[in-house]
Backbone bond lengths (Angstrom), bond angles and torsions (degrees), N, CA, C in turn:
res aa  C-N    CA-C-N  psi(-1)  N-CA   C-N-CA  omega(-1)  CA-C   N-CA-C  phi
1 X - - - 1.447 - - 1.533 110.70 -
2 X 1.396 108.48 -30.75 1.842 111.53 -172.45 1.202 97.96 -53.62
3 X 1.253 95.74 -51.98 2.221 113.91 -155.21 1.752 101.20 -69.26
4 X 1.160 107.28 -43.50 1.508 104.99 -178.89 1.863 100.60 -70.38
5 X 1.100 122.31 -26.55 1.652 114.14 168.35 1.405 112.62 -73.20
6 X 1.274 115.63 -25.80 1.517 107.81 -164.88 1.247 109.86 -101.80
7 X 1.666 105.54 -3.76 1.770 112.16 158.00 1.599 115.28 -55.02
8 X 1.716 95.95 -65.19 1.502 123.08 175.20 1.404 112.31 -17.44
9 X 1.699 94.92 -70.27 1.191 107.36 177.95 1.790 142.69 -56.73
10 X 1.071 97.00 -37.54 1.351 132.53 162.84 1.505 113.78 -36.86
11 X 1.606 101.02 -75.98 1.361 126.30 163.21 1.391 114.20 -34.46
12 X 1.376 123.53 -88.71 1.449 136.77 150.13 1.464 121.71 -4.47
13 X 1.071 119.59 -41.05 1.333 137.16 178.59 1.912 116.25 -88.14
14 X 1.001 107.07 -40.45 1.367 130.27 144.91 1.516 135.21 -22.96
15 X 1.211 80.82 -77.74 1.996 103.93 178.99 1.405 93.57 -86.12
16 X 1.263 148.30 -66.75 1.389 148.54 158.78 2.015 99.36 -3.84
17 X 1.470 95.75 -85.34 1.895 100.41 172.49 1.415 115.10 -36.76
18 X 1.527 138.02 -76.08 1.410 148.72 164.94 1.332 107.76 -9.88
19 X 1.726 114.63 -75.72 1.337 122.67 162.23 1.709 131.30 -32.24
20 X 1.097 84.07 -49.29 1.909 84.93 161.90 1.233 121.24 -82.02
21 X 1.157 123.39 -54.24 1.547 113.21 155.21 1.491 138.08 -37.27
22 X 1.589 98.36 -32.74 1.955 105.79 170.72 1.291 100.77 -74.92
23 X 0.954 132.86 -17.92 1.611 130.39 -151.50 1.858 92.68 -108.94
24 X 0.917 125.30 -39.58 1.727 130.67 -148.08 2.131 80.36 -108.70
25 X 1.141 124.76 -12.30 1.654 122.16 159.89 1.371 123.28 -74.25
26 X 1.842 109.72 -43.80 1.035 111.64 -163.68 1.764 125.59 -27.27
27 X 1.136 125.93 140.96 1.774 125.07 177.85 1.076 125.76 -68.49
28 X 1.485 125.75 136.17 1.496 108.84 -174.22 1.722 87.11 -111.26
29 X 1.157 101.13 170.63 1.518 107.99 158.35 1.239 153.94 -65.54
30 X 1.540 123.29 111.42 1.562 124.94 -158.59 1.212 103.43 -40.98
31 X 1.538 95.59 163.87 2.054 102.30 -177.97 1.402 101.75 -94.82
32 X 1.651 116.38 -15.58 1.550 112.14 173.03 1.322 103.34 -89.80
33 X 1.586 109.63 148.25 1.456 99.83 174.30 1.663 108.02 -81.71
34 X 1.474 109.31 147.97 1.632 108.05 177.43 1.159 118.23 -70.05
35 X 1.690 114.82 179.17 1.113 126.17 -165.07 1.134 94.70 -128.33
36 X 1.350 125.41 155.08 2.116 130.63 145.47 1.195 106.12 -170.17
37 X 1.333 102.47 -167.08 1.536 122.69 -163.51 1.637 93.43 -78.86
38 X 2.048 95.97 -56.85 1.951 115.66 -170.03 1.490 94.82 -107.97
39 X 1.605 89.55 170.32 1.622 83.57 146.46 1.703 93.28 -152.89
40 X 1.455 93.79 147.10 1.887 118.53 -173.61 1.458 101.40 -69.25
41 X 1.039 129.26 159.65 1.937 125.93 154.15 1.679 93.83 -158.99
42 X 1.166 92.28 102.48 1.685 108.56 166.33 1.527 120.85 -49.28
43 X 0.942 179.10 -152.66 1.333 166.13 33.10 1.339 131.56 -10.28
44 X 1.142 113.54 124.27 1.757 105.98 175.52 1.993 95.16 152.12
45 X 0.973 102.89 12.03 1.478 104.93 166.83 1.821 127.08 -164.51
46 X 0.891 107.83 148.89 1.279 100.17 174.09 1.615 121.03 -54.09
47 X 1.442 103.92 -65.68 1.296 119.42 174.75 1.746 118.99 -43.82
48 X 0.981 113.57 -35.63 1.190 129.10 159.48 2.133 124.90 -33.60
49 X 1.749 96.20 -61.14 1.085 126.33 -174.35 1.341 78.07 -72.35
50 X 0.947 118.50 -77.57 1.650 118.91 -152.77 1.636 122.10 -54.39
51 X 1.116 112.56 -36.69 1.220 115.92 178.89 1.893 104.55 -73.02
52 X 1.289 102.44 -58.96 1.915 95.94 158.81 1.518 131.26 -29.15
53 X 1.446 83.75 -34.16 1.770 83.38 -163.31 1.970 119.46 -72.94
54 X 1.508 75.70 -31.41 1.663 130.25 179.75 1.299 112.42 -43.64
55 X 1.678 103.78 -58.92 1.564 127.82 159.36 1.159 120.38 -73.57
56 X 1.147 135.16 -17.05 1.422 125.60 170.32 2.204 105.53 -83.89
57 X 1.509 98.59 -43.50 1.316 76.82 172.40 1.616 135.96 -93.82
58 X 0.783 81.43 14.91 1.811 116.16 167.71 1.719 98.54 -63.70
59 X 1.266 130.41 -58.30 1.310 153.37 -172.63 2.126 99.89 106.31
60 X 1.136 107.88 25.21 2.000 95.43 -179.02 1.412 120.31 -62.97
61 X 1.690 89.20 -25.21 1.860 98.93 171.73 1.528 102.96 -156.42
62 X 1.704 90.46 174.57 2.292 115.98 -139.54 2.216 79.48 -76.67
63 X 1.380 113.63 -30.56 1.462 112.85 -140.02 1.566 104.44 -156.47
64 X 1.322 127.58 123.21 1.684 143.07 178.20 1.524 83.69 -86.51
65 X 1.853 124.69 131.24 1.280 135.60 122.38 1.581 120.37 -90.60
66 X 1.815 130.87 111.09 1.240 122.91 160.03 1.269 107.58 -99.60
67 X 1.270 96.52 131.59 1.437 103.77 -161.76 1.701 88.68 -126.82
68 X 1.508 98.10 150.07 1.076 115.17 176.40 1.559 120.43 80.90
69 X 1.874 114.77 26.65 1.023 119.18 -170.21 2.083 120.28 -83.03
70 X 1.259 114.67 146.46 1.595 111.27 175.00 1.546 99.10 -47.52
71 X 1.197 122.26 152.06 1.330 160.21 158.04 1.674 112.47 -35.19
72 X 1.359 99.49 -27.96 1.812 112.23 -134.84 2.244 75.26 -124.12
73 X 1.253 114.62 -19.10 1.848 119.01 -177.15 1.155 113.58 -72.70
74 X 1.358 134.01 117.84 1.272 112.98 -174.67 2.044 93.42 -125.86
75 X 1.457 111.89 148.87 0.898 124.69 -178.05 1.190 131.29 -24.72
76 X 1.256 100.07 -45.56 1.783 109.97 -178.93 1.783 115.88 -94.42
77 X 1.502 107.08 0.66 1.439 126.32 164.07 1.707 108.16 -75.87
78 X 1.422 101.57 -36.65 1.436 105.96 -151.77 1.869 68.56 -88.45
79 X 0.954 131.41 -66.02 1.784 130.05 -170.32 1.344 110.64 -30.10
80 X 1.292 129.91 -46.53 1.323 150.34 -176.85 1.520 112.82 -51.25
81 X 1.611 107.18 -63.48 1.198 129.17 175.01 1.834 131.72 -26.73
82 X 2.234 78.33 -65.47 0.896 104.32 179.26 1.553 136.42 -101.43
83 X 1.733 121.04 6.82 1.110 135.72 177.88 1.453 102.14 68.04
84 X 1.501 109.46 52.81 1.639 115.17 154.52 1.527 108.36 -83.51
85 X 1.715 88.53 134.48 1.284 86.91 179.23 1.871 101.99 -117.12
86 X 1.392 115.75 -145.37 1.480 114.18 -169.30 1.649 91.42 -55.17
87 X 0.896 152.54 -98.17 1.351 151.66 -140.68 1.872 92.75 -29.77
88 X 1.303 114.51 -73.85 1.902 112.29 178.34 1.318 101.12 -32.18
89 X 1.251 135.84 -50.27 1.373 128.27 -151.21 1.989 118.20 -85.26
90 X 1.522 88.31 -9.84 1.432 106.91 177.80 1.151 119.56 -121.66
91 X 1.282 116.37 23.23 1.860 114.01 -157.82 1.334 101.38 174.56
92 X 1.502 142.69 34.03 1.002 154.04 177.08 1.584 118.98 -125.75
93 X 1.581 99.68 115.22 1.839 87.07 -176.53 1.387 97.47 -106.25
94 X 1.382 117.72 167.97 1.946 105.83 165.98 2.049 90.02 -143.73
95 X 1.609 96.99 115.08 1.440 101.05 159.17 1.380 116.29 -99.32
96 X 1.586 105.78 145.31 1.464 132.78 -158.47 1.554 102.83 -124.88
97 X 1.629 109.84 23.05 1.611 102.01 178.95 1.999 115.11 -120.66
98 X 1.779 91.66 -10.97 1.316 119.91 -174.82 1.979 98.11 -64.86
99 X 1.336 103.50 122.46 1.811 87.24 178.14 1.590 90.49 -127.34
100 X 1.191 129.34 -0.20 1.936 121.73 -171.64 1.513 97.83 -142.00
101 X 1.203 133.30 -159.96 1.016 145.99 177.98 1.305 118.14 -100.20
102 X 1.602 117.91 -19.93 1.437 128.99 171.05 1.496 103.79 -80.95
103 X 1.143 124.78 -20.53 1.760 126.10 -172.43 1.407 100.56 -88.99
104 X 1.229 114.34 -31.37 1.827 120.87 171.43 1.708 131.98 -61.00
105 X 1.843 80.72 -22.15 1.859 88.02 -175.85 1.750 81.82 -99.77
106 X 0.888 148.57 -24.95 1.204 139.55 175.89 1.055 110.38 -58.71
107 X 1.365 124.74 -63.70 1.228 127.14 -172.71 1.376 127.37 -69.67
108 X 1.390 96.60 -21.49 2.159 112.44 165.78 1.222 96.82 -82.97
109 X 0.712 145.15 -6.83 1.949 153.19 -179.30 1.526 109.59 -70.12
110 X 1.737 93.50 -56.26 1.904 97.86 -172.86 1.206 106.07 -91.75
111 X 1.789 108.35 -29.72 1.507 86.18 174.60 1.474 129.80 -65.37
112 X 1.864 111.12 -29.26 1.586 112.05 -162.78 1.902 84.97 -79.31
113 X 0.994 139.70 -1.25 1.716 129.62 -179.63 1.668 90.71 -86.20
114 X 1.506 116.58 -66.37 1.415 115.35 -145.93 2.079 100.37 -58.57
115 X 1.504 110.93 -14.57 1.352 102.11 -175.71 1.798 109.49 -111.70
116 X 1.000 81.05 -18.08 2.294 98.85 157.51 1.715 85.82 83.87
117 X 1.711 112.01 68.84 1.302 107.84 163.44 1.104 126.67 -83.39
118 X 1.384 128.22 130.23 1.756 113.08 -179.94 1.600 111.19 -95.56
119 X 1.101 115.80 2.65 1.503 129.59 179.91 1.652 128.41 -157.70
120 X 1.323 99.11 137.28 2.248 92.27 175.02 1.169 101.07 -158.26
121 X 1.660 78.66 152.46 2.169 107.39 176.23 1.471 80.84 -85.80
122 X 1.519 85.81 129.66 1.745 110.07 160.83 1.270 112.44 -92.91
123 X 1.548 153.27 99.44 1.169 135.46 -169.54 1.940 100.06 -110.53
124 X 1.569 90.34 126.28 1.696 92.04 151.02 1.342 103.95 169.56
125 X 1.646 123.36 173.09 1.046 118.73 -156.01 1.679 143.55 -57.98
126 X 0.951 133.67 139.68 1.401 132.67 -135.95 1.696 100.11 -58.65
127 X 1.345 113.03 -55.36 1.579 118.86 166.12 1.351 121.61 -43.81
128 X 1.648 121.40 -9.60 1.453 108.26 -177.39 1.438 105.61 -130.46
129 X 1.244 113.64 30.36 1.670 125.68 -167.15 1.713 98.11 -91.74
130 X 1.121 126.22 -23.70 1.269 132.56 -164.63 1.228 108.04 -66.05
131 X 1.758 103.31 -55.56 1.579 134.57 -158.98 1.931 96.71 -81.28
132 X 1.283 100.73 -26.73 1.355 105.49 -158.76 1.725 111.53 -69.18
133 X 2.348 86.94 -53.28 1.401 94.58 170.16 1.592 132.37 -51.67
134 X 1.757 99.15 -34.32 1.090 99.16 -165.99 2.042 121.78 -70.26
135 X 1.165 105.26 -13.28 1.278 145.27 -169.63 1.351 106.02 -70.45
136 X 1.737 89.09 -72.13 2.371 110.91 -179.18 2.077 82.40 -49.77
137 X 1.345 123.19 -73.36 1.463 124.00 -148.38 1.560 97.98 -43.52
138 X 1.185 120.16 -73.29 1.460 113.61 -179.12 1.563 127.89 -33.34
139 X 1.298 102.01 -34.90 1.515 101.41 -175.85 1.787 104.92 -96.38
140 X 1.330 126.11 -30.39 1.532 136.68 -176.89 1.369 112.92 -103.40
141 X 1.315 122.51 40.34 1.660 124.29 -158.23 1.555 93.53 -54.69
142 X 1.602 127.41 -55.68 0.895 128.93 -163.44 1.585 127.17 -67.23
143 X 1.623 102.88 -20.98 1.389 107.70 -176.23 1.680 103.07 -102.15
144 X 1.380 105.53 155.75 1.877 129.22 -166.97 1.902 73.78 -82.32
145 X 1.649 93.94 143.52 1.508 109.46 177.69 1.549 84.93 -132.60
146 X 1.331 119.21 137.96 1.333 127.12 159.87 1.464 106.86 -134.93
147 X 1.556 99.86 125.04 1.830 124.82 -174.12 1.617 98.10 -69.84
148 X 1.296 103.38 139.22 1.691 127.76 178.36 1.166 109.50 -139.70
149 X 1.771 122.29 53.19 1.370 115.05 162.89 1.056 125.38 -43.21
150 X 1.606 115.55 162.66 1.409 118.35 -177.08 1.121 95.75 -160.09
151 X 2.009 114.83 139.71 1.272 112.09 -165.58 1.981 94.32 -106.39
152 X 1.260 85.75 156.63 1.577 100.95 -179.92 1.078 123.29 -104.82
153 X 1.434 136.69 125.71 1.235 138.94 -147.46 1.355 102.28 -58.09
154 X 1.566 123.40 -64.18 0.726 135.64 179.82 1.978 150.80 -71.16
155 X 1.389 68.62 31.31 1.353 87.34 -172.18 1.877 105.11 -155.53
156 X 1.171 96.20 100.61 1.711 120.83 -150.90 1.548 91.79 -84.97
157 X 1.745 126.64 94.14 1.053 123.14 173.99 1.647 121.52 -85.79
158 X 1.359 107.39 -23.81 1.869 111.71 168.95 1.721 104.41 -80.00
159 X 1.556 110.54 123.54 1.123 117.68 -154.68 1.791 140.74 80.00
160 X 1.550 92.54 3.08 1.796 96.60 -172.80 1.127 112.82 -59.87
161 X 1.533 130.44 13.20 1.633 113.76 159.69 1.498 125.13 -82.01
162 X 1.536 100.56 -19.62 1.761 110.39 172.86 1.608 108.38 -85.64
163 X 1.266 126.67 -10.85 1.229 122.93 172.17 1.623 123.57 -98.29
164 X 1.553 125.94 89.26 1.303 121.85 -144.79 1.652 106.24 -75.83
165 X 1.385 112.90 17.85 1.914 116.60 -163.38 1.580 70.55 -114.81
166 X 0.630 141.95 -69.08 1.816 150.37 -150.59 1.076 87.01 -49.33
167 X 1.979 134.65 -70.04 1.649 135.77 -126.44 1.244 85.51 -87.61
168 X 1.743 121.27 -26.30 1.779 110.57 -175.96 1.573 99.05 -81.00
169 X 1.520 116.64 -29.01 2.044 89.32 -172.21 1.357 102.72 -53.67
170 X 1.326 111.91 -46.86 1.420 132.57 -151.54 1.585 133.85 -66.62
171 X 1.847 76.51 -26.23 1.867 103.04 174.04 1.938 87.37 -84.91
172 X 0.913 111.13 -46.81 1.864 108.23 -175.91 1.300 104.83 -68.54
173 X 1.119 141.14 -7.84 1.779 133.76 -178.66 1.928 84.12 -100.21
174 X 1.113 103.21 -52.86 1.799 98.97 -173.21 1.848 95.49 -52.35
175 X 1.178 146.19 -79.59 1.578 124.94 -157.98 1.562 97.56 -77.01
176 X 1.426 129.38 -5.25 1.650 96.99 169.52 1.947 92.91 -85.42
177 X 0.649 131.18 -7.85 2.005 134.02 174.95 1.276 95.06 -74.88
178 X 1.469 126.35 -44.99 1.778 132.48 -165.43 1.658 82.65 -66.55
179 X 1.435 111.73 -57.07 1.550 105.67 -152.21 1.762 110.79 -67.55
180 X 1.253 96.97 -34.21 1.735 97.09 -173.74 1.434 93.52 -84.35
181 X 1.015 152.38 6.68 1.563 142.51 128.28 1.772 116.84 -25.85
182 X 1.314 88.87 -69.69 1.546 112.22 168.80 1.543 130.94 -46.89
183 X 0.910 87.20 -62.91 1.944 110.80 168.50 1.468 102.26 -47.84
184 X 1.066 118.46 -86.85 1.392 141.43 -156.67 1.718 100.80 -65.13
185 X 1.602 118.72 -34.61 1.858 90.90 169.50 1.489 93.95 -102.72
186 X 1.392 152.27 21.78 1.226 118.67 141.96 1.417 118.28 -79.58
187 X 1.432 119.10 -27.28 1.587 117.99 170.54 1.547 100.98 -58.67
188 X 0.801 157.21 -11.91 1.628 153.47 154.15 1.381 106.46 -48.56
């Protein structure tokens, strides 16, 4: 009974460590702005959009993919939002078929082929950059992915142990990261 507790424990103690370590890694954003061919912008925040949009009219990349947009978003909503200017309006795609983060590297997959990208800014929030990269690599082995976290206002990552909504996104981005571990080298 000891040994089978001090497995438990062990374990527990383990994933407990990992977890702090995934969390105390997370990427912040280079001080140079990036470069590529595209650049990705996941959905699920403003800041997100915006900082993408930001980079595309910046000129850092040829083409904006938002992927993973509502049904009901329409291009020049998402332009509005985010202070796209002529570059968004000429060089902006928005897919509406992306529903997870695995449907996003798919869908950055055909798009960076159908326009022959050899490189992309992945943009989305700093907590889901882990799960995200690991996701784009499997499906874009061949193309250079460069991470463009972005922090979200609302979601207070210096200090997320006093914020008990934060330690649960964060504990739920850590086993969906455990799981697309899994996923992604048995699809190999």
């Amino acid at each position: 009974m000891r040994v089978f507790l001090a497995v438990i424990f062990l374990a527990l103690l383990g994933y407990g460590l990992s977890f702090v370590l995934f969390v105390a890694n997370l990427p912040v954003a280079p001080d140079v702005l990036p470069r590529a061919d595209g650049i990705v912008a996941l959905t699920g925040g403003d800041e997100r959009l915006d900082t993408a949009v930001a980079l595309l009219e910046r000129g850092q990349g040829k083409r904006l993919l938002v992927s993973g947009a509502g049904a009901q978003t329409t291009k020049e909503t998402v332009g509005r939002m985010s202070d796209g200017g002529p570059r968004f309006a000429c060089c902006a795609d928005i897919d509406y078929t992306a529903e997870d983060t695995h449907g996003n590297a798919e869908e950055a997959a055909t798009w960076a082929r159908e326009h022959h990208f050899a490189s992309l800014v992945i943009v989305t929030a700093r907590y889901h950059m882990p799960r995200t990269m690991k996701e784009f690599s499997a499906q874009l082995p061949d193309i250079t992915l460069i991470a463009y976290p972005v922090e979200q206002s609302r979601i207070p990552l210096d200090g997320w142990y006093l914020h008990p909504k934060t330690a649960q996104l964060l504990h739920r981005e850590y086993i969906k990261y455990l799981a697309s571990l899994v996923t992604t080298r048995l699809a190999r």
